[in-house]
C-alpha positions as CSV (number, residue, x, y, z in Angstrom):
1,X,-12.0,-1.3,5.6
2,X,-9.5,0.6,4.0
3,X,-9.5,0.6,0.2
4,X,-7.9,-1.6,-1.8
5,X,-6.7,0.8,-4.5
6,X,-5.3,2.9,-1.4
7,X,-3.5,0.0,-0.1
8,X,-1.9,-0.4,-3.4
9,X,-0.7,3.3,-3.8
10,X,0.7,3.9,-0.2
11,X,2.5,0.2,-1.4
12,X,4.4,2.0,-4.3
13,X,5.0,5.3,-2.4
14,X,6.7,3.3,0.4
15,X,8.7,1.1,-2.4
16,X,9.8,3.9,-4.1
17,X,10.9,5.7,-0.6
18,X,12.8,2.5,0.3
19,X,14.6,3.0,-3.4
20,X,15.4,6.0,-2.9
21,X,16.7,5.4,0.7
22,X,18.7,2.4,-0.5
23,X,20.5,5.4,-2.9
24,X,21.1,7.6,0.2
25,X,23.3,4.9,2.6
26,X,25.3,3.4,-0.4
27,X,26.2,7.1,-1.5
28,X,27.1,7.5,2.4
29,X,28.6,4.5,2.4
30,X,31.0,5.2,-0.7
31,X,32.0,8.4,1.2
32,X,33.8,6.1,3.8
33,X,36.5,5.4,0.7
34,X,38.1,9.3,0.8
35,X,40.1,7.9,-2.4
36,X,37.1,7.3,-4.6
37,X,34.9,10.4,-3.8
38,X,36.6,12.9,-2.9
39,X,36.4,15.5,-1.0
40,X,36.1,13.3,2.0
41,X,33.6,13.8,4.5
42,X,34.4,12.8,8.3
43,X,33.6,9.9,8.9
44,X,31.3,10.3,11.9
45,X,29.1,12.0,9.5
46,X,29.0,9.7,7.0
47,X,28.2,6.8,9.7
48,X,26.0,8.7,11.6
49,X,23.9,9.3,7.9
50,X,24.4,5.6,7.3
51,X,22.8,4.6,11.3
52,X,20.1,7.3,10.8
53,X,18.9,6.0,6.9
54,X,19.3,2.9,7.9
55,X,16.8,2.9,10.8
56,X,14.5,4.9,8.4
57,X,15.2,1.5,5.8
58,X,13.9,-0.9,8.8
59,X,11.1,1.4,9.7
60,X,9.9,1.5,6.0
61,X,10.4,-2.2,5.6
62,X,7.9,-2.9,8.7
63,X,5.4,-0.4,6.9
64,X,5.7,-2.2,3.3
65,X,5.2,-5.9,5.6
66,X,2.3,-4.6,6.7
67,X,0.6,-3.2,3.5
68,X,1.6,-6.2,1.9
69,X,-0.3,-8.1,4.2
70,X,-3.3,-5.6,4.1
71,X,-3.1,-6.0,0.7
72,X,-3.2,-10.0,0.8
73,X,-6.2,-9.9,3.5
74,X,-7.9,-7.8,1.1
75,X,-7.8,-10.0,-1.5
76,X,-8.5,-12.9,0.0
77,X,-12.0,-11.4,1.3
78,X,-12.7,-10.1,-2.2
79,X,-12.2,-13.6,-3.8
80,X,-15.0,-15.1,-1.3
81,X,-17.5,-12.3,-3.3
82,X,-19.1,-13.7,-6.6
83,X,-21.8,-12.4,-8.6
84,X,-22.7,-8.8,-8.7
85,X,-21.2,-7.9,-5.5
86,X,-18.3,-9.6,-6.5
87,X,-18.1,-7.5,-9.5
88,X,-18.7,-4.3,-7.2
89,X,-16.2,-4.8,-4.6
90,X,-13.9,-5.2,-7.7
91,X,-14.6,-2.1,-9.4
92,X,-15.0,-0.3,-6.2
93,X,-12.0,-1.5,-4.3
94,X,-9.1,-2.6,-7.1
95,X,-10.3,0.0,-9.6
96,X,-11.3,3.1,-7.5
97,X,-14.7,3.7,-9.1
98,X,-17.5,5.7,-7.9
99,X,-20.7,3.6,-6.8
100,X,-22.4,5.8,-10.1
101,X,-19.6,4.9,-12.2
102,X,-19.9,1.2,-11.1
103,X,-23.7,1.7,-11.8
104,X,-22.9,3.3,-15.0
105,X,-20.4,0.5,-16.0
106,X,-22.6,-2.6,-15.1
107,X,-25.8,-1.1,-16.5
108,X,-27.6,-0.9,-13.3
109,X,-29.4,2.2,-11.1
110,X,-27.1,4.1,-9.0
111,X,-29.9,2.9,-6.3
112,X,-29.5,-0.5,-7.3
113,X,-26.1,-0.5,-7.0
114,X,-26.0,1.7,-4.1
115,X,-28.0,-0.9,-1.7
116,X,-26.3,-3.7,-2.8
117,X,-23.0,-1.9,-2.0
118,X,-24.8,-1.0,1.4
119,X,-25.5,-5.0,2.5
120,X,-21.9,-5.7,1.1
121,X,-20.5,-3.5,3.5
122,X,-22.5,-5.0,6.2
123,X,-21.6,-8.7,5.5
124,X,-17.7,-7.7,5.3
125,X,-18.0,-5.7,8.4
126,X,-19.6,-8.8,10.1
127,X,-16.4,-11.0,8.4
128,X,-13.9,-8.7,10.0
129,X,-15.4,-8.7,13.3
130,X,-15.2,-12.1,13.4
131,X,-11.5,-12.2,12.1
132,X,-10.7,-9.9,15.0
């Protein structure tokens, strides 16, 4: 499964990139009024920039859908966890932690820690599969 905290960073990368592409057509689109900003470019450019960001806009879009719902799956797994591998899959997932930080954090053994983490894995593995 891919991490949770990754899921949530490639999220913000890909909203800020759809920001930022959002910027890009409306400045190509302004450049179709030669009267507001000049000097004009032709417009075959400027459309041609507006059809090639604004393919790039739906491909990004698709991508964000997707994490979103990556995101939601994720969560909704997690929420089924309660206890201390609730509390694991939490700090390892949502926070990023290390399995010795988690250890650390909880007041358990790294070992401890480390084989409950191992039959956590095990159980959602079995979950997905049987999602799939």
């Amino acid at each position: 499964m891919k991490p949770y905290y990754d899921t949530k960073v490639e999220i913000e990368i890909l909203e800020t990139t759809l920001e930022r592409l959002e910027l890009d057509y409306k400045w190509w689109q302004g450049q179709l009024n030669p009267s507001k900003h000049p000097p004009h470019i032709p417009l075959n450019e400027c459309v041609e920039n507006m059809r090639r960001i604004g393919k790039r806009i739906n491909t990004y879009t698709d991508l964000l859908a997707l994490q979103y719902k990556l995101k939601e799956d994720i969560e909704k797994l997690m929420s089924t966890y309660q206890g201390i591998e609730g509390k694991i899959l939490y700090y390892r997932e949502v926070k990023g932690m290390t399995l010795k930080q988690i250890a650390e954090n909880l007041g358990y053994s790294y070992a401890y820690i480390r084989n409950i983490n191992s039959r956590l894995n095990k159980k959602m593995t079995i979950r997905i599969q049987s999602c799939s």
